[in-house]
C-alpha positions as CSV (number, residue, x, y, z in Angstrom):
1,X,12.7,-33.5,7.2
2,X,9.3,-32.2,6.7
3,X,11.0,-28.4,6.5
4,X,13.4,-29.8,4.1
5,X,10.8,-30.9,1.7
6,X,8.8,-27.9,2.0
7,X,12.2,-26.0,1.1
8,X,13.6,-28.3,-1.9
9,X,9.7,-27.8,-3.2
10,X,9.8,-24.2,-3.1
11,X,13.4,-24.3,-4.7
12,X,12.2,-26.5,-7.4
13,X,9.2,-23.8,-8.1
14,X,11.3,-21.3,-8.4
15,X,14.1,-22.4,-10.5
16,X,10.6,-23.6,-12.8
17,X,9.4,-20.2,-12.9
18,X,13.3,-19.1,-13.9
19,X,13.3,-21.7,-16.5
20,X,9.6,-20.4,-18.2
21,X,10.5,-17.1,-18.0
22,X,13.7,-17.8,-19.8
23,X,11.7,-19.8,-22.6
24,X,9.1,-16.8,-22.4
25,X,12.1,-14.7,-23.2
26,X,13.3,-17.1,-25.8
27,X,10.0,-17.1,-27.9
28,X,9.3,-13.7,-27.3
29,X,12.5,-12.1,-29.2
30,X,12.2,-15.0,-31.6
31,X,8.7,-13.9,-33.0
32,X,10.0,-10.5,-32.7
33,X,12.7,-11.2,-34.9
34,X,10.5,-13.0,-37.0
35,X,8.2,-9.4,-37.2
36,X,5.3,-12.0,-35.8
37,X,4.3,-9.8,-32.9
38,X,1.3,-7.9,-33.6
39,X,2.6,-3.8,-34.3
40,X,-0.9,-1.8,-33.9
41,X,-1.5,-4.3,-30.6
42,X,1.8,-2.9,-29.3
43,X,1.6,0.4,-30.3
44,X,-2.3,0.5,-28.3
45,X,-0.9,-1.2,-25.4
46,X,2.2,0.8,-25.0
47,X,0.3,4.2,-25.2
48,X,-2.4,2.9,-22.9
49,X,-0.1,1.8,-20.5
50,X,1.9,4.6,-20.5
51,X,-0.6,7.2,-19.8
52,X,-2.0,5.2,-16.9
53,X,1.1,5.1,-15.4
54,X,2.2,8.8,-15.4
55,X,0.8,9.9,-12.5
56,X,2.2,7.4,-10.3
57,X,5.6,8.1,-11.6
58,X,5.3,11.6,-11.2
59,X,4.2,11.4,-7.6
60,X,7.4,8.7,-7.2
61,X,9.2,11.3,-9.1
62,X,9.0,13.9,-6.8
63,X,9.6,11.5,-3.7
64,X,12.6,10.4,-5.0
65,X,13.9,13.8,-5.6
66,X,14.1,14.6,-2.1
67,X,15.5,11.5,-1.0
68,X,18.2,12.0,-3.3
69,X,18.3,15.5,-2.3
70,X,18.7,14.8,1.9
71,X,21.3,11.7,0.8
72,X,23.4,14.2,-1.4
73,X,22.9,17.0,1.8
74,X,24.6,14.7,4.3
75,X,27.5,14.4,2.0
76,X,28.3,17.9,1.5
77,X,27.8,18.6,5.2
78,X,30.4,15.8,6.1
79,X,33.0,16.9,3.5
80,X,32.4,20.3,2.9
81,X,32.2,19.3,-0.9
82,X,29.0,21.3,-2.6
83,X,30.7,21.2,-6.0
84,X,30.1,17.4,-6.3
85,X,26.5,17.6,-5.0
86,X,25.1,18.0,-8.7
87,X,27.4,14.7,-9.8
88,X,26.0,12.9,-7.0
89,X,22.3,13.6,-7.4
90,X,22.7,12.9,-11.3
91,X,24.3,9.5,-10.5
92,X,21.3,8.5,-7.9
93,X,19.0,9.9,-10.2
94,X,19.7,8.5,-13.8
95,X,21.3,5.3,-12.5
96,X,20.7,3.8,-9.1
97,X,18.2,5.1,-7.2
98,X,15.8,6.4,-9.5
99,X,16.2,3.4,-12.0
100,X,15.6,1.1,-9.2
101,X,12.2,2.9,-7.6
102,X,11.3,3.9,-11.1
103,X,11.2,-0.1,-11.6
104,X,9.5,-1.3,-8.7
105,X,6.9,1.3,-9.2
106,X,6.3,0.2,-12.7
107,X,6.2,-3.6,-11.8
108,X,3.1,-2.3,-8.9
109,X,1.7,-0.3,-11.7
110,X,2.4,-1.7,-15.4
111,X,3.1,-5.5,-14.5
112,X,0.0,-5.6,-12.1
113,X,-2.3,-4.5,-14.6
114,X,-1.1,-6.4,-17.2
115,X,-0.9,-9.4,-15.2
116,X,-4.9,-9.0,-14.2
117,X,-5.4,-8.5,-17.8
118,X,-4.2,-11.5,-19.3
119,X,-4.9,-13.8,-15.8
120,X,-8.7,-12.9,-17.2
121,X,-8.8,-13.5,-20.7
122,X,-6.8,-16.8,-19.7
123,X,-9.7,-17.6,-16.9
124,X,-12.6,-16.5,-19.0
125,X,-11.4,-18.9,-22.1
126,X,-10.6,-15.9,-23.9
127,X,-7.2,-16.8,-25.1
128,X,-8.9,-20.2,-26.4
129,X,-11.3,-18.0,-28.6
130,X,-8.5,-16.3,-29.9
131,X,-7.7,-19.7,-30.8
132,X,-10.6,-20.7,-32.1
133,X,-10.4,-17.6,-34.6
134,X,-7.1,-19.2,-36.0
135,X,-4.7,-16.9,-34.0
136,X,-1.6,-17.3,-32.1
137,X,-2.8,-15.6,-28.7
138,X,1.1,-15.4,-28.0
139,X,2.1,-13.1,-31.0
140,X,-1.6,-11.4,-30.8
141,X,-2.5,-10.7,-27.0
142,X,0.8,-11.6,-24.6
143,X,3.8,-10.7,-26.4
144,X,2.4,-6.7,-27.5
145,X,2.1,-6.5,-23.6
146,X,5.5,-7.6,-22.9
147,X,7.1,-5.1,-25.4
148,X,4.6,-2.6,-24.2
149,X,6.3,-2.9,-21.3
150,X,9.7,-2.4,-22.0
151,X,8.8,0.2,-24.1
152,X,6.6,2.1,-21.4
153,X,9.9,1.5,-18.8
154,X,12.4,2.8,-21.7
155,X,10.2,5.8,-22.2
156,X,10.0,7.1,-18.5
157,X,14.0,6.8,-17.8
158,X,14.6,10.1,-19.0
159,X,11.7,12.0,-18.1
160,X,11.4,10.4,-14.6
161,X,15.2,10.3,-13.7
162,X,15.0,14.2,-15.0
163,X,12.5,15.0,-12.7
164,X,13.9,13.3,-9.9
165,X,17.2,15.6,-10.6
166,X,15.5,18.3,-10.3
167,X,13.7,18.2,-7.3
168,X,16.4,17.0,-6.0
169,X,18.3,20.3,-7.0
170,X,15.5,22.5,-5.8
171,X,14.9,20.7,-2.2
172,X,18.5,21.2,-1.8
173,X,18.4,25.0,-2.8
174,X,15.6,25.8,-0.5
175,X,16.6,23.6,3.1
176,X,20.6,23.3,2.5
177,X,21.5,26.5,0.3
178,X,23.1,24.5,-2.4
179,X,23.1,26.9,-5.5
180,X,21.2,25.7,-8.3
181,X,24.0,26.7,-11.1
182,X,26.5,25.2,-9.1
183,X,25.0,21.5,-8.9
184,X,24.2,21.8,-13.0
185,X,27.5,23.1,-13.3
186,X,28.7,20.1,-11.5
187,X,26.4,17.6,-13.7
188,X,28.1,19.6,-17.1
189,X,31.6,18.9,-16.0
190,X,31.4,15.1,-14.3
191,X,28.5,13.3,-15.5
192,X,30.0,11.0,-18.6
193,X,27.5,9.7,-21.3
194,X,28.5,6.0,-19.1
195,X,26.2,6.9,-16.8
196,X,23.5,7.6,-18.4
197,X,23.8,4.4,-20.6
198,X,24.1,2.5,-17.8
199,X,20.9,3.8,-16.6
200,X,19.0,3.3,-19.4
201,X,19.8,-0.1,-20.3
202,X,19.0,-0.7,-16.4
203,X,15.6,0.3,-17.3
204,X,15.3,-2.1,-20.7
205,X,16.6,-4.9,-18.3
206,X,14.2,-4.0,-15.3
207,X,11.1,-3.7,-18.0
208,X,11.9,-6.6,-19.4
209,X,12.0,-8.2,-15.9
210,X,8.2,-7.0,-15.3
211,X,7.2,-7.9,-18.5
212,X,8.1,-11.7,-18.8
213,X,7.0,-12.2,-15.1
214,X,4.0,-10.5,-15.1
215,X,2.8,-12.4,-18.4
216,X,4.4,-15.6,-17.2
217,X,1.9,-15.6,-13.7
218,X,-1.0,-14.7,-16.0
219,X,-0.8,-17.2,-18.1
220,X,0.1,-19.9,-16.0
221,X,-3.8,-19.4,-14.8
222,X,-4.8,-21.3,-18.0
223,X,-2.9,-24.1,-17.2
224,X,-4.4,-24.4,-13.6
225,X,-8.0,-26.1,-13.0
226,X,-8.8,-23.4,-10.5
227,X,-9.8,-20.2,-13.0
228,X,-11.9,-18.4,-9.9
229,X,-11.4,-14.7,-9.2
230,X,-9.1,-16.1,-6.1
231,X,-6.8,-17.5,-8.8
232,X,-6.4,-14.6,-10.7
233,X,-5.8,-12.6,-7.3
234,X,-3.0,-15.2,-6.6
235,X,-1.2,-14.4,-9.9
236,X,-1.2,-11.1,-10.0
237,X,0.5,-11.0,-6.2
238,X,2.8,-13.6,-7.6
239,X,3.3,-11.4,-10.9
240,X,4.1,-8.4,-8.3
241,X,6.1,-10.6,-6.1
242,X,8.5,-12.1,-8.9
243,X,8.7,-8.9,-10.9
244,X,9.8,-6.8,-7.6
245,X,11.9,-9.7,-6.7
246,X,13.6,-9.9,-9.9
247,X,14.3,-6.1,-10.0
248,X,15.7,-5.9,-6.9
249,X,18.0,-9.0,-7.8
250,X,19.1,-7.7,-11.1
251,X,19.9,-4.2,-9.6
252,X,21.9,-5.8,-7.0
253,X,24.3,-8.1,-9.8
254,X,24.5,-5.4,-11.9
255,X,25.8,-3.4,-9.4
256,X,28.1,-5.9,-8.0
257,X,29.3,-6.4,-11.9
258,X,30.4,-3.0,-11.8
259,X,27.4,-0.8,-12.6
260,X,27.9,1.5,-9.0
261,X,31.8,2.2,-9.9
């Protein structure tokens, strides 16, 4: 019984952490509808953020690249099929694999720091003295975050899932002697604009994902009694934990939904 209750209590956590993220999610596109969301904030956020973050995703870039690379390799060897190799890197790079590493690596990057950043100001009162000044921390402080965010993961689809194609093209020149004009050939001729669509809106879904959970776990610390630098620790590894999670999760119904066909 006692493993039971630990279980139904860890359900009931969760599906509360589903159900304020989905109100996060409500408010946020309602004050952006409403143009309530601070526009300098988001635009200093988004650029800071982005920066940071470029050289991890170049480093995860190139990685990716050759695992897409060695998966494509085993392919042609087993069916003798070089021609498709360029249609199959494209198709790991701009929609599953690179989409989905690209993601986590933003949640470990992006959602961590913002998640430390608002778990702070929410432990050190600072969101109260943004009260105290007659603002709405939500509109002023959380919400440019979350669409900083999206926008940072939006942003790097192309550039990122680029770079991983290319690699990818050049590791498999140099160990498996496929030709370079024949895999961008093959990308020309088989790659729809589906694809990439697919991709991309992959990306908006998985920034999203970081965005809401990493705020969500920050701010939760100003609800708690315990504002120590333990508590803030705690929510950024639950930020991490529940923005990888939900990646992961979303990859997998997307592509069960039909995204992988």
């Amino acid at each position: 019984m006692a493993v039971l209750a630990a279980l139904g209590e860890v359900v009931l956590q969760r599906a509360g952490d589903l159900g304020a993220l989905l109100l996060s999610a409500r408010r946020a596109l309602a004050a952006g509808g409403r143009l309530h969301i601070d526009a300098v904030e988001t635009l200093r956020q988004t650029h800071r953020l982005f920066f940071d973050a470029v050289p991890l995703v170049l480093v995860a870039g190139v990685a990716v690249g050759g695992v897409v690379a060695m998966q494509g390799l085993m392919y042609v060897a087993r069916y003798s099929a070089s021609e498709v190799f360029g249609w199959a890197a494209a198709l790991s790079a701009y929609r599953d694999v690179g989409p989905l590493l690209l993601g986590c690596g933003l949640a470990a990057r992006i959602g961590a720091r913002v998640t430390a950043e608002l778990a702070v100001m929410a432990a050190r009162e600072r969101l109260d003295a943004v009260r105290a000044l007659g603002l709405d921390p939500e509109p002023t402080v959380v919400w440019p975050r979350l669409v900083a965010t999206v926008a940072c993961s939006t942003l790097f689809w192309a550039p990122a899932c680029t770079l991983v194609l290319g690699v990818a093209f050049v590791v498999a020149s140099l160990i498996g002697d496929q030709r370079i004009a024949t895999s961008v050939w093959s990308v020309v001729s088989y790659v729809d604009a589906g694809t990439l669509v697919n991709g991309l809106l992959r990306m908006v879904l998985f920034g999203l994902i970081v965005g809401l959970s990493s705020c969500h776990a920050a701010v939760s610390v100003e609800a708690s009694e315990d504002r120590s630098a333990g508590a803030i620790g705690r929510a950024v590894y639950a930020g991490s934990v529940l923005s990888l999670a939900g990646v992961v999760v979303a990859n997998a119904v997307v592509s069960l939904l039909g995204g992988t066909g």
